[in-house]
C-alpha positions as CSV (number, residue, x, y, z in Angstrom):
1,X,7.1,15.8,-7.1
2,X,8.3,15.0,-3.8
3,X,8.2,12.0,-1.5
4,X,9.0,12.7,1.8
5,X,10.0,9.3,3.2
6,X,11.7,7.4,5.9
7,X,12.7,3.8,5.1
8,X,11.1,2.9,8.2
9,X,8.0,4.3,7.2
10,X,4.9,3.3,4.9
11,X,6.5,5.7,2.7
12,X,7.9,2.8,1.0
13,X,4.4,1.7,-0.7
14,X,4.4,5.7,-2.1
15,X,8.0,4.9,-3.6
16,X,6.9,1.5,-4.6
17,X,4.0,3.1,-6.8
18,X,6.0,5.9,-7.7
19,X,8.5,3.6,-9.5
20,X,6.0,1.6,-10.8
21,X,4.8,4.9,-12.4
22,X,8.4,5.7,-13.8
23,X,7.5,9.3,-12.2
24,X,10.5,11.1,-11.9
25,X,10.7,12.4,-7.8
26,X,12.9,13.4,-5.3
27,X,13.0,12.3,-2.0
28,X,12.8,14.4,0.9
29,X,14.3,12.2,3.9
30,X,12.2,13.1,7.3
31,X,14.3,11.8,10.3
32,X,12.0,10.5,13.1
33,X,14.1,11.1,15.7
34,X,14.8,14.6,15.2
35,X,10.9,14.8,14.8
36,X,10.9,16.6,11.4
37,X,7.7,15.1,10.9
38,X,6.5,16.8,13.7
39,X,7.8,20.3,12.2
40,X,5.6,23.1,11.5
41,X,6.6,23.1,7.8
42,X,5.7,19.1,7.9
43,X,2.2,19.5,9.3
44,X,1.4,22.0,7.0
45,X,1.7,18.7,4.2
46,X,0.2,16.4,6.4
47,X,-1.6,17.6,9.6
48,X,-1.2,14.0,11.5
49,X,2.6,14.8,11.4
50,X,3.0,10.9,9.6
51,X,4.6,9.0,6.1
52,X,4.0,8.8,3.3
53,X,3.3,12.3,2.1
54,X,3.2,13.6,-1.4
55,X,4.0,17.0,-3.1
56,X,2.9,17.5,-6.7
57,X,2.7,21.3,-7.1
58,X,0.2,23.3,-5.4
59,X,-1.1,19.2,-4.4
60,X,-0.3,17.8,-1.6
61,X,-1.4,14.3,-0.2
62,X,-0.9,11.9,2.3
63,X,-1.7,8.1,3.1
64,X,-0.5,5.3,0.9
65,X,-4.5,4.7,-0.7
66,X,-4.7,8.3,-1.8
67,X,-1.6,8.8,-3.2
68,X,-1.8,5.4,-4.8
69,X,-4.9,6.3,-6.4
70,X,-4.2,10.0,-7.3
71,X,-0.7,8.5,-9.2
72,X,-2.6,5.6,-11.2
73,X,-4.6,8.4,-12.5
74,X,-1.8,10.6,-13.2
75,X,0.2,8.7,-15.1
76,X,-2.2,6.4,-17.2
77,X,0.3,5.1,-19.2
78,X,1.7,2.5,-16.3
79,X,-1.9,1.0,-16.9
80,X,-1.9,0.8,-13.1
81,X,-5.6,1.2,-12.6
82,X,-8.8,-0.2,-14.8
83,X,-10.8,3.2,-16.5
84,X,-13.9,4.7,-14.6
85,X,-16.5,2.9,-16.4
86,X,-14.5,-0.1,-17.0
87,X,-16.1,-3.4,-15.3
88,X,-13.1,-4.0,-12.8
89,X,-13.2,-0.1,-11.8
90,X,-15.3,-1.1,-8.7
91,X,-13.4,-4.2,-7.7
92,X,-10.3,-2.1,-8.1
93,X,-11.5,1.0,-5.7
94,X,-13.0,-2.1,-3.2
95,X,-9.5,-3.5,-2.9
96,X,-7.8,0.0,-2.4
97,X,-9.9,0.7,0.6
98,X,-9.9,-2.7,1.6
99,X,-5.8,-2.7,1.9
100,X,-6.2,0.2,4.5
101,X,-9.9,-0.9,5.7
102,X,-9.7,-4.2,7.0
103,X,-6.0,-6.0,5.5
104,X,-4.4,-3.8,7.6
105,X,-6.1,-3.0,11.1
106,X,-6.3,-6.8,11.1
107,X,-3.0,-7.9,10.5
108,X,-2.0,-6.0,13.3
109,X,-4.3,-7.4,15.9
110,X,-2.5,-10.7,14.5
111,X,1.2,-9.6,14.8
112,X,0.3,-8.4,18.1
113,X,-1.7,-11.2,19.0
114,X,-4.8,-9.2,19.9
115,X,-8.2,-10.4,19.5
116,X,-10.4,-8.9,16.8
117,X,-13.7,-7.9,18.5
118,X,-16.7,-6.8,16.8
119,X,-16.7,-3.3,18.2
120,X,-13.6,-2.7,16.5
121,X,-15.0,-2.4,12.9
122,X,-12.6,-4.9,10.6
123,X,-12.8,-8.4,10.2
124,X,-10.6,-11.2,11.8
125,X,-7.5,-12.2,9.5
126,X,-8.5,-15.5,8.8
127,X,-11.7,-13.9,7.3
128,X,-8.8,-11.3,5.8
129,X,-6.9,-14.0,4.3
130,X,-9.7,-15.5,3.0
131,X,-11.2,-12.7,0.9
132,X,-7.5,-11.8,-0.4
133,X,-7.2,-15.2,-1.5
134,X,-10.5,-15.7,-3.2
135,X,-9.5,-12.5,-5.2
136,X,-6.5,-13.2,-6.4
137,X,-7.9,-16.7,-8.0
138,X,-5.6,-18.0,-9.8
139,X,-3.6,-14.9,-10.2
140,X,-0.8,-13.8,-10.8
141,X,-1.9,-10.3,-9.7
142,X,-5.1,-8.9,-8.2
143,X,-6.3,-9.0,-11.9
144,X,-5.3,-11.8,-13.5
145,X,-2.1,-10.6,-15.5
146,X,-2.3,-7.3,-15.1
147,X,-0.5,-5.3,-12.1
148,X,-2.0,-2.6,-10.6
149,X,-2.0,-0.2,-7.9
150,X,-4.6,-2.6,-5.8
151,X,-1.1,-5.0,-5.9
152,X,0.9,-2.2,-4.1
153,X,-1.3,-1.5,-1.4
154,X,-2.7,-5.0,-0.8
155,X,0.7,-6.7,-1.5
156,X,2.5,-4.5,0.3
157,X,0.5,-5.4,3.4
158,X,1.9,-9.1,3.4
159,X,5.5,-7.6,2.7
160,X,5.2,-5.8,5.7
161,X,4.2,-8.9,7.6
162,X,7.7,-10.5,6.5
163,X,9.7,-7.8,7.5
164,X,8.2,-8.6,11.1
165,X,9.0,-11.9,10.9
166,X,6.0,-13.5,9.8
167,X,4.4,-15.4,7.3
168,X,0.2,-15.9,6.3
169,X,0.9,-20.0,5.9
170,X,-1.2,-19.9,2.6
171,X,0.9,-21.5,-0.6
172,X,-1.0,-19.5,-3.0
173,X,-0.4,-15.7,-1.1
174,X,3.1,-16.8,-0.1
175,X,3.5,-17.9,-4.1
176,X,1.8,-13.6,-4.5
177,X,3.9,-12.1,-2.8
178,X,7.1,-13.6,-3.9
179,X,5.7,-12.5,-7.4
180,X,5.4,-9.2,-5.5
181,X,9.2,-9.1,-4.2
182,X,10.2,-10.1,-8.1
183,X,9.4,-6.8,-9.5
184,X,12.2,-5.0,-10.1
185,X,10.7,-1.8,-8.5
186,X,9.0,-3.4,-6.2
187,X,9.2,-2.8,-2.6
188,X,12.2,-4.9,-0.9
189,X,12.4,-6.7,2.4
190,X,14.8,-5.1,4.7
């Protein structure tokens, strides 16, 4: 397999997953400012010319749900998904999309200070924080004890928020995502 990957990228969530996998990868580095992302050999991987993208043989995929979820299924013996069938499989695929859906578009209306209007189809992040707090519960993870791939992409949304500077002022998803930092392949600050 092959990650192609900036540091300064969401690439890091694919490596973050990819670790947690114990997949064995190289990394392809794609310098932005010589636009190799923009290359024709690049947009033949991913057409929008962005990170993360993902090389697996004749497979290739791009954005950090996708490759989440095609690597949880991949290597099942991470346990980093719940079974098709099983009762959390819906839950699970809710907070995948979710991460991308609505955690995301909305915490950047809030880094940037932008208002969240209705017309542009995700919640406020209040609302955001809300619904990530009521599932986590009591935690530690997503689902209960167990870590999964729902943890990367969700988790790695409040990472992200640090490395801008800024915090969601909730004890119990500042108390997540220190859990979160605490892996030892998890994704870093800085």
């Amino acid at each position: 397999m092959k990650l192609y990957f900036n540091p300064r990228s969401r690439a890091v969530i694919a490596k973050w997953m990819l670790d947690e996998c114990g997949a064995q990868y190289e990394i392809v580095p794609i310098d932005f400012e010589k636009k190799e992302n923009k290359s024709p050999e690049f947009l033949k991987i991913n057409p929008a010319g962005k990170l993360p993208a993902l090389v697996d043989g004749d497979t290739r995929l791009f954005e950090s749900a996708a490759i989440c979820l095609y690597l949880a299924e991949k290597f099942p013996d991470a346990q980093l998904a719940p079974k098709p069938g099983d009762k959390d499989w819906g839950r699970y695929l809710s907070l995948m999309v979710y991460s991308t859906s609505q955690l995301e578009p909305s915490m950047g209306d809030h880094l940037m200070k932008l208002p969240t209007g209705p017309a542009r189809g995700w919640t406020d992040f209040e609302t955001v924080l809300n619904v990530v707090e009521g599932e986590l519960g009591q935690g530690p993870y997503l689902f209960g004890e167990r870590f999964t791939a729902a943890d990367v992409m969700v988790g790695s949304m409040f990472i992200w928020m640090r490395i801008f500077g800024s915090q969601t002022g909730r004890p119990a998803l500042e108390a997540y995502i220190e859990r979160l930092l605490a892996r030892p392949k998890g994704m870093k600050l800085g």
